[in-house]
PAZAPA-4460 file (N, C-alpha, C; in steps of 0.05 Angstrom, whole numbers, plus 32768, in hexadecimal, padded with zeros to 4 digits):
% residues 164
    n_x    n_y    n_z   ca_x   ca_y   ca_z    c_x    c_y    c_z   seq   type   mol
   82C4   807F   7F29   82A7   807F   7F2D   82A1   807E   7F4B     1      X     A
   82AB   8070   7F56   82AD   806A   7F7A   82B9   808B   7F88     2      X     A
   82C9   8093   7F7B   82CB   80AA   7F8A   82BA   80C2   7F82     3      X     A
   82AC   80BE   7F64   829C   80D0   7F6C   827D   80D0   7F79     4      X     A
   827D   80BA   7F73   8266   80B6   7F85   8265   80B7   7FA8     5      X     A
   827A   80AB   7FB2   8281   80B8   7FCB   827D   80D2   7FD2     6      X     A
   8288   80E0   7FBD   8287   80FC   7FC6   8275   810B   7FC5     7      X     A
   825C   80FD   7FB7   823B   8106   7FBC   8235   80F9   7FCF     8      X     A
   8232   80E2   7FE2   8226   80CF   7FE5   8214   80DE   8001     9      X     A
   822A   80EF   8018   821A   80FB   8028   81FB   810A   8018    10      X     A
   8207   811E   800C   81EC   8132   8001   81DD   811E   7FF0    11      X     A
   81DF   8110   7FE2   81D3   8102   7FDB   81BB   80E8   7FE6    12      X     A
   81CB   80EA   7FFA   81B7   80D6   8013   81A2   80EB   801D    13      X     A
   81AF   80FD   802F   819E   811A   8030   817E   8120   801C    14      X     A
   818D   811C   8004   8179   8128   7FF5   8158   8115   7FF6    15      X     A
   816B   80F7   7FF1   8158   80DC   7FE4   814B   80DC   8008    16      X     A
   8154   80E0   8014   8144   80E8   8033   8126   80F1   8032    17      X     A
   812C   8108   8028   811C   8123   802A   8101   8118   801B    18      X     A
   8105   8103   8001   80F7   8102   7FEA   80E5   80E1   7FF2    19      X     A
   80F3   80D7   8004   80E7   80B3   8012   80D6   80B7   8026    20      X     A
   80C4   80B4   8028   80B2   80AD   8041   80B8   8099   8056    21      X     A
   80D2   8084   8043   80D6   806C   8059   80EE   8073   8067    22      X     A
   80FA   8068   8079   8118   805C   8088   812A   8069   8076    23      X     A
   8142   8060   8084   815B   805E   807C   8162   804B   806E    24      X     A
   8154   803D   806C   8155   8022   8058   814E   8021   8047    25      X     A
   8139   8035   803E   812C   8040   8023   8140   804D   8016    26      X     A
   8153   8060   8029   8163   806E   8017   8178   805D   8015    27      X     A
   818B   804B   8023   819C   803D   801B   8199   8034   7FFC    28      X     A
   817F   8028   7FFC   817E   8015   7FE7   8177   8026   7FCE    29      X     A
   816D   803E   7FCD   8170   8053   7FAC   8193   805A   7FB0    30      X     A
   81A0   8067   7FBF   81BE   8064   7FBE   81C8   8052   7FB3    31      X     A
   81C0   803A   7FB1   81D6   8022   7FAF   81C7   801C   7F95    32      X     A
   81B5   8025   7F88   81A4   801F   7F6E   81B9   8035   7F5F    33      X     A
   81B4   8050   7F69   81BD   805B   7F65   81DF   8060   7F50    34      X     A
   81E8   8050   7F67   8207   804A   7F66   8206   8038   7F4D    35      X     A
   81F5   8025   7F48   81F6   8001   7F36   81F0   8013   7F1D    36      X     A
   81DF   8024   7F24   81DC   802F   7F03   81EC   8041   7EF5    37      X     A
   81FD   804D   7F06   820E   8059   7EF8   822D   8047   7EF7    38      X     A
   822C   8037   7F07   8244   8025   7EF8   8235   800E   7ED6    39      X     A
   8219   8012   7ED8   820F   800C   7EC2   820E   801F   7EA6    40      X     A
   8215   8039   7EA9   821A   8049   7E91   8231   8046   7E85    41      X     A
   821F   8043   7E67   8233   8039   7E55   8246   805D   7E48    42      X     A
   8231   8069   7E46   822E   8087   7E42   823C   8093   7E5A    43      X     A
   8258   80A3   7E60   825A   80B2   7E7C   8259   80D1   7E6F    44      X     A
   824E   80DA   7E5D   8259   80F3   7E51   8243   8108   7E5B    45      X     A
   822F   80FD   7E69   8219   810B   7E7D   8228   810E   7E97    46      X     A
   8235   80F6   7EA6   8240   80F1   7EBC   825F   8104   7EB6    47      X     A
   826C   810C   7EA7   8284   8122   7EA3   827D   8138   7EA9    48      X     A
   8262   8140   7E99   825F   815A   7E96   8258   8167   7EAE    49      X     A
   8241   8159   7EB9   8233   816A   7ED4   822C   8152   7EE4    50      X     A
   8246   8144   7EF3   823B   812F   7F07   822C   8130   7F1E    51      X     A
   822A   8149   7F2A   8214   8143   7F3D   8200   8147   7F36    52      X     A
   81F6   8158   7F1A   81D3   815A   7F13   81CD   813C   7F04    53      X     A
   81E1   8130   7F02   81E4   810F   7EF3   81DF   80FC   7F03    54      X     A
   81E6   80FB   7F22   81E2   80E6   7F3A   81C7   80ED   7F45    55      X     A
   81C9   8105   7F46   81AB   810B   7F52   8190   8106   7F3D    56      X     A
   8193   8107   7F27   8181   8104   7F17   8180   80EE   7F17    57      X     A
   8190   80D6   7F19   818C   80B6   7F16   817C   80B5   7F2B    58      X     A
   818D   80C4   7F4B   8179   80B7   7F63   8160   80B8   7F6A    59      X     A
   8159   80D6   7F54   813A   80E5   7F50   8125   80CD   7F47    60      X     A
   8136   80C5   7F29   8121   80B6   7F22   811E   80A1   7F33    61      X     A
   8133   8093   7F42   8137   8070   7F4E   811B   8083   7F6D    62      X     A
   8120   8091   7F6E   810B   8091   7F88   80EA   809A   7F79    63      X     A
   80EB   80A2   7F63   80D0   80A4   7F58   80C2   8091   7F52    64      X     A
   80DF   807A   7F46   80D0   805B   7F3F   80C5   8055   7F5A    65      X     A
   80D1   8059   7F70   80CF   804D   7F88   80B1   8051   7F91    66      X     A
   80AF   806A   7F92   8090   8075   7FA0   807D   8064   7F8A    67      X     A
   807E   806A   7F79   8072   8060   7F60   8067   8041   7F64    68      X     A
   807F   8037   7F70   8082   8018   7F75   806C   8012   7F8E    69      X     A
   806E   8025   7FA5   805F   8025   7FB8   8044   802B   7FB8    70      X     A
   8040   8042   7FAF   8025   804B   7FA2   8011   8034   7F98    71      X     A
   8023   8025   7F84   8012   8010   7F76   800E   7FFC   7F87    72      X     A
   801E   7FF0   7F99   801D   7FDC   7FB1   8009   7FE4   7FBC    73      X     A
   8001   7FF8   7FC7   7FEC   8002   7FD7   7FD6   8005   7FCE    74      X     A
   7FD5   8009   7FB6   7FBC   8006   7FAB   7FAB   7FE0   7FA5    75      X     A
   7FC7   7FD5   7FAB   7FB6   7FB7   7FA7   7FAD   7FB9   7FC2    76      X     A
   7FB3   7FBA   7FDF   7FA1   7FBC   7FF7   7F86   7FCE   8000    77      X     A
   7F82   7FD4   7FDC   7F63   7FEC   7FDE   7F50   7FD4   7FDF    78      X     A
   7F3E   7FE0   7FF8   7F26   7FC6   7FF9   7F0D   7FD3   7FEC    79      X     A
   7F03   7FC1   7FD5   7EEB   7FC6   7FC8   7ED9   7FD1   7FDE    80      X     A
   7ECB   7FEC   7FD7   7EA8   7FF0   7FE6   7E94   7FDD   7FE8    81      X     A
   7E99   7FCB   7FFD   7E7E   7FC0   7FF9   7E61   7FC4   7FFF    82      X     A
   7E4F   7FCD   7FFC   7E30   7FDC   7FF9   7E25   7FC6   8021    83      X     A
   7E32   7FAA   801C   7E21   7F9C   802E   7E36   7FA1   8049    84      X     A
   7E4C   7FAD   804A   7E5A   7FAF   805C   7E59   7FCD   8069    85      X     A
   7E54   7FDD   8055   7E4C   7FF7   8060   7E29   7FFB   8062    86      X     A
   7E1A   7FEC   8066   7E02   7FF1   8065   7DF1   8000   8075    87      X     A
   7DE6   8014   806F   7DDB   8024   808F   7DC1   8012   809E    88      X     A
   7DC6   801D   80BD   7DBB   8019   80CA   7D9C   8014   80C0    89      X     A
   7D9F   802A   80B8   7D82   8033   80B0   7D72   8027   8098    90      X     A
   7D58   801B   809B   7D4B   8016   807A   7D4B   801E   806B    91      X     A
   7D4D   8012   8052   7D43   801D   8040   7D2A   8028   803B    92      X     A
   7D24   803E   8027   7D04   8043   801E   7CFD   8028   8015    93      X     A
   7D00   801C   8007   7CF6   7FFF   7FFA   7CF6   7FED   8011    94      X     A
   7D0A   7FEC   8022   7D08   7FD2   8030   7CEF   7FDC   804A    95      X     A
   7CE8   7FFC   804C   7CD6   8002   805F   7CB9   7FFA   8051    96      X     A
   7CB9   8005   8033   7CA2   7FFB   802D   7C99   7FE4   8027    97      X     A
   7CB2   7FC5   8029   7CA9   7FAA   8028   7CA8   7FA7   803E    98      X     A
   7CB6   7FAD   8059   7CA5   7FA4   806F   7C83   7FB8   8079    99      X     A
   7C81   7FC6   8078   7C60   7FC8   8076   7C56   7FBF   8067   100      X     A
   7C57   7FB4   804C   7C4E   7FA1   8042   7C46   7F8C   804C   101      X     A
   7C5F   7F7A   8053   7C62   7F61   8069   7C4B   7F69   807B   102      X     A
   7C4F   7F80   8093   7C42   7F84   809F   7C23   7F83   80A7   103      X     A
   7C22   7F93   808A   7C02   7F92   807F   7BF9   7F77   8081   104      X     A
   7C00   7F66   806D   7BFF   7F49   806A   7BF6   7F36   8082   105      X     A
   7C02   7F3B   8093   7C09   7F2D   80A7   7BEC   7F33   80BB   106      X     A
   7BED   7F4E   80BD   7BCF   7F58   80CB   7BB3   7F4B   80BD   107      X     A
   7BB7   7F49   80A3   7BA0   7F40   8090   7B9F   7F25   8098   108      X     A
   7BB2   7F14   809A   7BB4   7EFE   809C   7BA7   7EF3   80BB   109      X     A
   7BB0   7F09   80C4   7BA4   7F00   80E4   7B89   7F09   80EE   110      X     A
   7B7D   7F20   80D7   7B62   7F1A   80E0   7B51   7F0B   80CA   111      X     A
   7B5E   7EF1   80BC   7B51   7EE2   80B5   7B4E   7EC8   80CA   112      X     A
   7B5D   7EC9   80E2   7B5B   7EBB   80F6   7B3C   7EBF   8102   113      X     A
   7B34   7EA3   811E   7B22   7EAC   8122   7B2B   7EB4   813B   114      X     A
   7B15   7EC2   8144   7B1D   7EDE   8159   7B30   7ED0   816E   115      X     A
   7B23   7EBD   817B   7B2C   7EAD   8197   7B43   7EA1   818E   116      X     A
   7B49   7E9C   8173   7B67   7E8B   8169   7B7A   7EAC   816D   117      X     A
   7B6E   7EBE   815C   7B87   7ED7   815D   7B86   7EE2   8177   118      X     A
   7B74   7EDF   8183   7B7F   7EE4   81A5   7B94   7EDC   81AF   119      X     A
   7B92   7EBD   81AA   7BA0   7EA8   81BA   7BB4   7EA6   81B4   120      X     A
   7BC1   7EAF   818D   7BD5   7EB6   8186   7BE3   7ECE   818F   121      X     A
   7BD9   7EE2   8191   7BE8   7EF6   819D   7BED   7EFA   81B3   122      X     A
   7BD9   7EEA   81C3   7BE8   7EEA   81DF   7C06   7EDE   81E0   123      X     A
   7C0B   7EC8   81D3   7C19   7EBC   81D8   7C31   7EC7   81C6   124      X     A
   7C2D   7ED5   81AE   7C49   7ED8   81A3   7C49   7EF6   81AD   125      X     A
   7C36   7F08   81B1   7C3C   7F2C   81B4   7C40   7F27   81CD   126      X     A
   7C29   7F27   81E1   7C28   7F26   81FE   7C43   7F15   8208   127      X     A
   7C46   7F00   81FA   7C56   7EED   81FF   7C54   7ED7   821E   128      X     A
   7C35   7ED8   821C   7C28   7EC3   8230   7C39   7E9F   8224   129      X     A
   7C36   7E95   8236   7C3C   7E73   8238   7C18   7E74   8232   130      X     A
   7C18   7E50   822B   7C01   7E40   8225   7BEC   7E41   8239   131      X     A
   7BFD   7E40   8250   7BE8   7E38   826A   7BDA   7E5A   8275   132      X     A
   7BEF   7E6D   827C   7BE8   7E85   827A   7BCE   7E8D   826A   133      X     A
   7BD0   7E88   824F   7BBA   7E8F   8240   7BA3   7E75   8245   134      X     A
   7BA8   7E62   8244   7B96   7E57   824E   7B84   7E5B   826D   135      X     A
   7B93   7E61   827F   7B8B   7E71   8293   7B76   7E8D   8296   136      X     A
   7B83   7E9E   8280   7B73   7EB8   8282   7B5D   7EB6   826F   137      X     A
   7B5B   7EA6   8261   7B45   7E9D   824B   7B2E   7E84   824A   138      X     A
   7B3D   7E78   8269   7B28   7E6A   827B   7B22   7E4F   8263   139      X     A
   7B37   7E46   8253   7B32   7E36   8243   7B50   7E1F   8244   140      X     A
   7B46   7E08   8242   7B67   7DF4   8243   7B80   7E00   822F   141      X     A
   7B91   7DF6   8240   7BAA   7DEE   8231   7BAD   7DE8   8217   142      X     A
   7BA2   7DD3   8219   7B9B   7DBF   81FD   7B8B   7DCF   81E2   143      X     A
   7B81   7DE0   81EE   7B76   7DEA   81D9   7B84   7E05   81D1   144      X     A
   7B91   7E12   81E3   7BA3   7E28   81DA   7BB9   7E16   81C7   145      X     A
   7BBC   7E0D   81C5   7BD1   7DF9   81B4   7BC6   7DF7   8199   146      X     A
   7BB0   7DED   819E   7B9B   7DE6   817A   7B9B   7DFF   816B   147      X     A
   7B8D   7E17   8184   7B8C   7E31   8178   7BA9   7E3A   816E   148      X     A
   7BBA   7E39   817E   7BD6   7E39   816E   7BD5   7E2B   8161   149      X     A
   7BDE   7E17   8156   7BE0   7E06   8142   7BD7   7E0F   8126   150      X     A
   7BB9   7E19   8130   7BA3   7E1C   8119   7BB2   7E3A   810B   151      X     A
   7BAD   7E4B   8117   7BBF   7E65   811D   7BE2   7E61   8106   152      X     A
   7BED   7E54   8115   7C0F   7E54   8105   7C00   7E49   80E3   153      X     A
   7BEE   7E2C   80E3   7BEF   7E29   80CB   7BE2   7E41   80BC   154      X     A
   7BDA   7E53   80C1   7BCA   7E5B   80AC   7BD1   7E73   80A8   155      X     A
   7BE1   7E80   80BD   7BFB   7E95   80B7   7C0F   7E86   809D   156      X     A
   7C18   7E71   80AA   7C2A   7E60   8097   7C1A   7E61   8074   157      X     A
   7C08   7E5B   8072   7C01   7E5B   8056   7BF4   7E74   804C   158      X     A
   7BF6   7E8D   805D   7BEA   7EA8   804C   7C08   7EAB   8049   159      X     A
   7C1E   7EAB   8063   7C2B   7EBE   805D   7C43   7EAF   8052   160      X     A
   7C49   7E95   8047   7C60   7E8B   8041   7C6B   7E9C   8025   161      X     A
   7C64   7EA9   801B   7C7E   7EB7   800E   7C8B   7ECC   8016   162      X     A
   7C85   7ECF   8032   7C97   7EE0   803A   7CA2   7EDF   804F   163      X     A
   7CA0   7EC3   805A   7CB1   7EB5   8078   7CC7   7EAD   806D   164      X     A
***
């Protein structure tokens, strides 16, 4: 058995080469499978008749299990699609038409203010004036740009709390 397998073992390495994507260590190890299974036949009356279409056909299959083996390994490192990890840049139609919604809301809400309160709010959150600033250009205290804010956040706060 040792000598005839020897006497394939070059072309035979050759072949299981050609057929591995991996190393030399890929092919060592179908050779040496190779070799274990045919000192495992109980049957040699395949191995009499035509021993090299007999070694090579063992090593065929031992490298088909192989890929086979790999294939499936690789498939456990497939990462699920996730929708929130690929998500575009871009809005949605639905999420465009709940923020104008919001939007809308929010405008309604602010001209239920009174005029000199939604002034005094927008200066300060659009313009992005300080207290004194607007108090300054509106020729009115500090203290009272504060109330008007105050007055202002609560009443944004209770039109628009279901959607802050």
């Amino acid at each position: 058995m040792e000598e005839l397998y020897s006497s394939y073992r070059g072309a035979l390495c050759s072949y299981v080469a050609r057929m591995l994507p991996g190393g030399q260590q890929d092919v060592e190890v179908i050779l040496q499978e190779t070799y274990v299974r045919l000192l495992r036949q109980e049957d040699l009356q395949p191995l009499r008749e035509n021993p090299r279409a007999y070694i090579f056909t063992v090593a065929t299959n031992l490298v088909r299990d192989s890929l086979r083996r790999h294939m499936r390994r690789r498939g456990d490192y497939h990462h699920r699609f996730e929708e929130q990890e690929h998500a575009s840049p871009e809005p949605s139609p639905q999420g465009c038409a709940e923020w104008q919604q919001s939007l809308q809301r929010l405008k309604a809400s602010l001209q239920g203010l009174k005029p000199v309160t939604r002034k005094i709010f927008l200066l300060s959150r659009y313009e992005e004036m300080s207290y004194p600033e607007i108090a300054s250009a509106l020729s009115i205290s500090t203290r009272s740009v504060e109330r008007h804010m105050s007055s202002a956040l609560k009443h944004l706060q209770r039109e628009l709390d279901d959607i802050l």
